[in-house]
Each structure stands twice: as C-alpha cells, then as structure tokens.
N, C-alpha and C positions, 0 to 999 in steps of 0.2 A: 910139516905145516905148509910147505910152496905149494907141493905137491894138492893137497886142500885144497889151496886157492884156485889155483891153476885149473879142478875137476869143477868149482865153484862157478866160477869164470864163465868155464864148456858151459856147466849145463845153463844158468844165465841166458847165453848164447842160444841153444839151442832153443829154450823158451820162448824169446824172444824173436826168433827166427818163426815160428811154428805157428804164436799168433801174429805176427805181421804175413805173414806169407796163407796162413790154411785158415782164418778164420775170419767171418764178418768183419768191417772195420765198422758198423756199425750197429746195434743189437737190433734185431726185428723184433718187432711188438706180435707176438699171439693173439689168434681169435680165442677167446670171446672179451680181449682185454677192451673194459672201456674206453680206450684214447684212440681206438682206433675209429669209434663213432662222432668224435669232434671234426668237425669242419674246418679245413683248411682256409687261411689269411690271403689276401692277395700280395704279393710281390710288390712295394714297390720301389728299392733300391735295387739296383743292379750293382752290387758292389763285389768286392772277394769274397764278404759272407757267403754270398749264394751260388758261386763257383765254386767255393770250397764246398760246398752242402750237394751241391753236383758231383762233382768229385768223387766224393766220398760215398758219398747214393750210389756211382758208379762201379766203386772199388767193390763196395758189399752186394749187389747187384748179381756182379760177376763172379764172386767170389760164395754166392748162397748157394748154386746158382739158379738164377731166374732170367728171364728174359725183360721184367717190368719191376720197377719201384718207383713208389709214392712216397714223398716227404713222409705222409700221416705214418706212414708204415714204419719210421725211425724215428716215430715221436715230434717231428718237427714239424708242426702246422702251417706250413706254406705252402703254395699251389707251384708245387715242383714233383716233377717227373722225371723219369728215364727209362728208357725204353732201346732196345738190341735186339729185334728178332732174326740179324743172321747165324746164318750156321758157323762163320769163321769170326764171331762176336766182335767186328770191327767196324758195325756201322748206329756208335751210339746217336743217341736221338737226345736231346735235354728238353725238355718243354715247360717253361715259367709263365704260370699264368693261362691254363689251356681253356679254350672254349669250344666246345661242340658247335657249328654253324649250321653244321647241313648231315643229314643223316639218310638212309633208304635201305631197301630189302631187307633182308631177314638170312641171318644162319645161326647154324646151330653149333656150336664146338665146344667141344672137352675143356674145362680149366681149372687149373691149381692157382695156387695163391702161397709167396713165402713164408706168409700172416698164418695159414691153414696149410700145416704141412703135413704130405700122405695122403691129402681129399685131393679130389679130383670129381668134378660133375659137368655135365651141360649145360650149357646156360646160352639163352635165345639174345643175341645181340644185333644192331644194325649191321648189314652189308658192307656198306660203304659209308664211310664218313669225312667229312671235312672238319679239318681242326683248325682254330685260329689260336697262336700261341707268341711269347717272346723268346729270345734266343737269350743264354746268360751275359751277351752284355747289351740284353734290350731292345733287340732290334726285333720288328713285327713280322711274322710266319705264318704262314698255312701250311699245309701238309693236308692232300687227297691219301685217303686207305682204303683198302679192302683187305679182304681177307684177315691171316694172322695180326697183321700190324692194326688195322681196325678193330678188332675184338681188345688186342692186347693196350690202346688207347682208350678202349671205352671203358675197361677193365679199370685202371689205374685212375683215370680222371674218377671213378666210384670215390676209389679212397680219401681223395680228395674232398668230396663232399660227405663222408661217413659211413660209406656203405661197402661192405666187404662179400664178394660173388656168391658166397653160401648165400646171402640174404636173398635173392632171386629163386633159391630154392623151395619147394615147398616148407610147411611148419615141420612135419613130420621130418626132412632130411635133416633140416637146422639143430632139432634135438637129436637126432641121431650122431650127428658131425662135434657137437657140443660132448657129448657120452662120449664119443671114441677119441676127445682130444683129449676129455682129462682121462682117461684111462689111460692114456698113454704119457702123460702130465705126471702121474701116480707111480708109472713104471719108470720112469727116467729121473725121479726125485732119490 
C-alpha cells in the first residue's frame, strides 16, 4: 500500500510539473470563437490585478509560443498587451491602454495568430507606427516601430478592438480558414 502511494504521489508530481512547466497558464480563445469579436474595456486601475494579468499573458505568451498577446485573446477584455519580438525572448513590452497616434507606409508580412493556429497569410499593415500606451504601474509611453514590432502592435491592438488578422483577408480565405479549423477542430476532438 506505501509503495501506491508513493507511485501516486510521482505521478501527481509529474502531472503537475508538466502542466505548470509545458502548457499555457492561460487558455487561448480560438478563431471563430465569438468573444474574440467583443471590444476591449479601458484600464483604469493600475493595481496587482493587471500585473498579474500581464504576467500571466506573459507566461502563456512564451510558453504557446508567440511573439504577441491580447487580453481579448484570454477572454479578458481589457486593453492589455504583450508583445516580445526578440530572438533571445528577453525584451518583454506590456502595453495598457494602447493608442495608435501616428502611422505611414505600407508593408506587406506573413502572420499567424495563437487565436488561428497553423494559418498563416499576408496582411498589408502600416510601416511605421507610434504608439501611446501606459506602463502596468501607469506611467505614460510611447514607442516609435517599424518593421516586425510594428506589424506585431498593430496586430494585437486588432484584438483589442474585435478584429482577428484573417479578417483583412479576403471572404473567400475567411471561409477557407474557417473549413480547415474545424476540420482540424473534428480531428483533435
């Protein structure tokens, strides 16, 4: 009977271990889940709630992995972000409360979405952007972008107001992308 417990205990352990350590700590919501179309609240305590909800944005973030998440994307409708586009994942970004200020040119880049996993498409974003945003204990930001990090803000600030990158695609990919998630929806069930 120790012996039981003892094997009871391990696997416990090991369970425990496996989702603290290899999985989400927070569930990502799937496209074409309606809650991903509600509009994000605006911030306005700066308390531990929303350091925790950073946090924790970040843990799952890293741990899907992606380079970008939106509250909407974990079910929580605040106008919170996170964002990591380096390669050695140490240069997190939090952004509560972002505003597009200033935007120009035009590119074109490849993106996925943790929300839409396995798609990947083009999607025409500003060049350069300026963001005005607060920091989680409040304090007023900007951040000049281009490039990856610009796409990957304008990307997430989407979520934020209800809109997920397929939707920039034509009708025709939308239902395409829609068909091949529950298909895959169908095979994983």
């Amino acid at each position: 009977m120790r012996v039981f417990f003892k094997m009871l205990r391990w696997i416990l352990h090991v369970i425990t271990y496996s989702i603290k350590h290899f999985m989400p700590l927070l569930p990502i919501l799937r496209y074409p889940d309606p809650r991903l179309k509600k509009v994000a609240g605006r911030v306005d305590r700066f308390d531990d709630s929303i350091r925790r909800l950073a946090s924790d944005m970040a843990e799952t973030m890293y741990e899907a992995p992606g380079i970008g998440l939106a509250a909407t994307q974990v079910d929580v409708h605040k106008r919170v972000i996170v964002i990591d586009v380096s390669e050695t994942r140490d240069q997190l970004l939090v952004l509560v409360n972002p505003e597009l200020v200033e935007s120009d040119g035009q590119q074109v880049c490849e993106e996925g979405c943790l929300s839409v996993p396995g798609i990947y498409d083009k999607v025409e974003r500003a060049e350069h952007v300026v963001v005005r945003y607060f920091d989680v204990e409040g304090q007023e930001r900007t951040i000049e972008a281009d490039g990856l990090l610009a796409v990957c803000l304008q990307h997430e600030m989407d979520h934020l107001d209800g809109r997920v990158f397929v939707e920039h695609l034509s009708q025709l990919k939308q239902v395409r992308i829609k068909a091949k998630l529950a298909k895959q929806a169908r095979i994983t069930a």
